[in-house]
N, C-alpha and C positions, 0 to 999 in steps of 0.2 A: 169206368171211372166217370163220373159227373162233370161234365164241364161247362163253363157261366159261372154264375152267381154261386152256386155251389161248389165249384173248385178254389177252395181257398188257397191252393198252391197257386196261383194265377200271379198275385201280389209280390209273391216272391219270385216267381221266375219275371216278372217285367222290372221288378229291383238287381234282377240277374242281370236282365238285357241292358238296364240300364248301365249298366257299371262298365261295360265295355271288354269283360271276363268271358263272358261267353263264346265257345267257338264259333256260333253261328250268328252271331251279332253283327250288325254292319262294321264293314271294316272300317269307314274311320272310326268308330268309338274303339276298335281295338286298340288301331294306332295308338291312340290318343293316351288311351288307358294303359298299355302293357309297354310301348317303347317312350311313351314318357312321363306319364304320370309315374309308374309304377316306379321306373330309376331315382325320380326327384323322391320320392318315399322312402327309399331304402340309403337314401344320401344323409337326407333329416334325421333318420331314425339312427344311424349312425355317428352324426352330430350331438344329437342327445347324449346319447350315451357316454359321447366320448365328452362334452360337458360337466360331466358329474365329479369331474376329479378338480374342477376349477370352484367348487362350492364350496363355503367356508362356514357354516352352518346346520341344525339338522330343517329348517326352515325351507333354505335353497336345494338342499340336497332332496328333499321332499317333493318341493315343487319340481323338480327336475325329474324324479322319478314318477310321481303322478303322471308326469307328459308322458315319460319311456312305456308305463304300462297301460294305459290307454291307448296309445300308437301301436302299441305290442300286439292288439286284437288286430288294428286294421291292417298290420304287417302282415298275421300269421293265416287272418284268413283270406287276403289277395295271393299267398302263397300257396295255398294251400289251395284256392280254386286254378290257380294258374297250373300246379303240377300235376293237378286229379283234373281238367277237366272236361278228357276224354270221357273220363267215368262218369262224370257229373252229367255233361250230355245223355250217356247211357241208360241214368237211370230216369232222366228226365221223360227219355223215349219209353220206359219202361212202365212207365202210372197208366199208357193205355190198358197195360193187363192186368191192371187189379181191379177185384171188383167193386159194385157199389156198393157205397155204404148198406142201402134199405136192402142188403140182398139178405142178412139175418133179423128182419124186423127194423120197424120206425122207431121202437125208442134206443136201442143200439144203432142205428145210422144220427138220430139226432144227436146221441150222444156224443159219436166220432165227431158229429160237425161244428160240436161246442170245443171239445178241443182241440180244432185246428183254430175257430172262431179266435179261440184265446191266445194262441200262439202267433196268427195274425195280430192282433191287438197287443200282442207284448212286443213285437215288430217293430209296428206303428209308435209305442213309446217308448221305444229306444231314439225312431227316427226324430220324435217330439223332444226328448230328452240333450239330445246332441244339439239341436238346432237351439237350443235353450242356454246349453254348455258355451258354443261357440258365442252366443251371442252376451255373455256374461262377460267368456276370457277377454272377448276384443273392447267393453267398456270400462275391464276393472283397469288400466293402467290411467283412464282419465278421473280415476277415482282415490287411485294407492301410489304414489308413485313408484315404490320401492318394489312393488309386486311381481315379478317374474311372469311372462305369458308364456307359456306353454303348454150170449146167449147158449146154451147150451144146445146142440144140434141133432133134432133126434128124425129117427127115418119112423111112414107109416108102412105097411104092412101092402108091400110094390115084389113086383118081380124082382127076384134075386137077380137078373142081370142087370136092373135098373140098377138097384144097387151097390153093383159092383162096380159098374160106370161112373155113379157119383162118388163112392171112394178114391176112385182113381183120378176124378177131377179135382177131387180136393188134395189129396196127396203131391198133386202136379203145383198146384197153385201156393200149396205151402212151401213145398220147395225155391217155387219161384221165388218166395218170399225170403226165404233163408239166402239165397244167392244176392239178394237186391243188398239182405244184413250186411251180408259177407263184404260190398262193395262200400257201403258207407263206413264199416268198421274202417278198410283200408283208407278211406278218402279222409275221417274225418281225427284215427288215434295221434299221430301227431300233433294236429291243433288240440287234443285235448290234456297235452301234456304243457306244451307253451299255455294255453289258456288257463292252467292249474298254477303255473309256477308266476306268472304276471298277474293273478286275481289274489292269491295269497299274498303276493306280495304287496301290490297296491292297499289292498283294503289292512293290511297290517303295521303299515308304514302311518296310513289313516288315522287309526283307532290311538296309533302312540302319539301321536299329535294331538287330538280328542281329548285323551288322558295326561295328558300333561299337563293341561289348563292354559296354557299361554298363546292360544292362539284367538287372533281379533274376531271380528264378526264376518268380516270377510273371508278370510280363513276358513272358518264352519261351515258359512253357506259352500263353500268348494267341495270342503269332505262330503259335507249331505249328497252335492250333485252326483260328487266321483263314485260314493256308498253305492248309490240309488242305482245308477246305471251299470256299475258291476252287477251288482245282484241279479237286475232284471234280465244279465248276458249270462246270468249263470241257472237261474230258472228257466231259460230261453233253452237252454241243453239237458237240463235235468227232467222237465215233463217228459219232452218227448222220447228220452231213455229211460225214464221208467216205467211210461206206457206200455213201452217194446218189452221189457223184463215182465210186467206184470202178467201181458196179454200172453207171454211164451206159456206161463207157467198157467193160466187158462184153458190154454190148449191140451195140456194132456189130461185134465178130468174133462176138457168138452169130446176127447176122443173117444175115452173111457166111458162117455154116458150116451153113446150111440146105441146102447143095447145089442153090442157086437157076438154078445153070449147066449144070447137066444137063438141064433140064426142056426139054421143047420148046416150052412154051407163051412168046409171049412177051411176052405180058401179063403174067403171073407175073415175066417178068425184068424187064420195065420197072416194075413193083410195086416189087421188092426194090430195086433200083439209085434209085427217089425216096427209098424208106424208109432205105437207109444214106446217103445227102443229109441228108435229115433226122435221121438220128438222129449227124450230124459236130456239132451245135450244143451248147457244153458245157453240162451242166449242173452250175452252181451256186447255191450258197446263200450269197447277200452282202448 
């Protein structure tokens, strides 16, 4: 695995360290982070909530809920790195054994590096996006008074036990792969049921606000902020799971176009013919 300037996972694992989440992070930022940050968040967020029945409007009730499903991310996923993240560790330790990108050719490694490229930069303007948010919520009350703040793989013509060695490394490495799936599935279906039920709902509570007409200027510019950054958290999980979906389903015609039928060996063929068995089994992230 590439590390420098070419590990674009760098970015996020020092947004990791930063955060005070991480098990191997200096211990005061844990302190800091998990025995008091994290209680004063869960104090808030149940503040909110319990707010909503004091509104007397669908205005207040809106802005109340705006807060709730925004805060709803950063609840679901400091829980969610808190409870997984042994695993999170694990897989972090695990990126040494995958390979590089350039090992199936430069323009499949450049291409892998545009989309993490992107996915870094979609990051980045969430980070820009927030720091935008915050600096809006905290000047609209001197403004509003009333306003509530809250490639395909083919073999040349090699010793057949070459061969067999390189099937069996690939077979090993795929599986690794499937095992690393296996761990984010577990780490990450929960947050993707809270992140389903807090995006629908925010951005729907939105659009009837939108549609209604009666809301001022300031008002709009919020939706647009709250639109903007939902979406970009919701493109921020849907590349990199359909990447995963698409690349699975590449995998068994690039198994299938090894030229596994010409071979006389037929070990080699009953190899290939379990491995495209196993690799019929979908992979997803639910």
């Amino acid at each position: 695995m590439a590390i420098g300037k070419d590990d674009r996972f760098q970015f996020a694992i020092k947004c990791y360290d930063m955060s005070g989440l991480r098990k191997s992070c200096p211990i005061y930022r844990r302190i800091i982070s998990v025995c008091i940050l994290y209680p004063l968040l869960l104090i808030l967020y149940s503040l909110m909530i319990f707010n909503i029945q004091y509104q007397k409007n669908i205005f207040e009730i809106a802005a109340v809920f705006e807060s709730v499903s925004t805060l709803g991310y950063l609840v679901t996923r400091k829980t969610i790195l808190l409870i997984h993240a042994s695993l999170f560790e694990e897989m972090i330790q695990d990126r040494s054994r995958f390979w590089h990108y350039d090992l199936c050719g430069k323009r499949i490694g450049d291409k892998c590096r545009n989309q993490m490229a992107l996915c870094v930069s979609i990051i980045k303007f969430i980070w820009i996006s927030t720091a935008i948010s915050v600096v809006f919520r905290s000047s609209t009350p001197l403004f509003v008074e009333e306003s509530v703040v809250p490639e395909k793989w083919t073999w040349t013509k090699v010793d057949e036990e070459i061969c067999w060695m390189k099937l069996i490394e690939c077979f090993e490495h795929h599986r690794f792969l499937l095992s690393v799936h296996r761990k984010l599935n577990n780490a990450f279906s929960e947050f993707f049921v809270c992140f389903y039920i807090v995006s629908i709902g925010g951005i729907c509570i939105q659009f009837f606000i939108l549609l209604d007409g009666s809301a001022d200027f300031i008002h709009l510019i919020k939706i647009i902020l709250f639109i903007m950054i939902v979406n970009a958290l919701i493109i921020l999980v849907i590349i990199p799971v359909g990447d995963i979906e698409i690349e699975a389903e590449k995998l068994i015609f690039g198994i299938y176009s090894i030229d596994w039928y010409k071979t006389g060996s037929v070990r080699i063929r009953k190899f290939v013919l379990f491995w495209l068995i196993k690799a019929q089994v979908p992979v997803l992230i639910t």
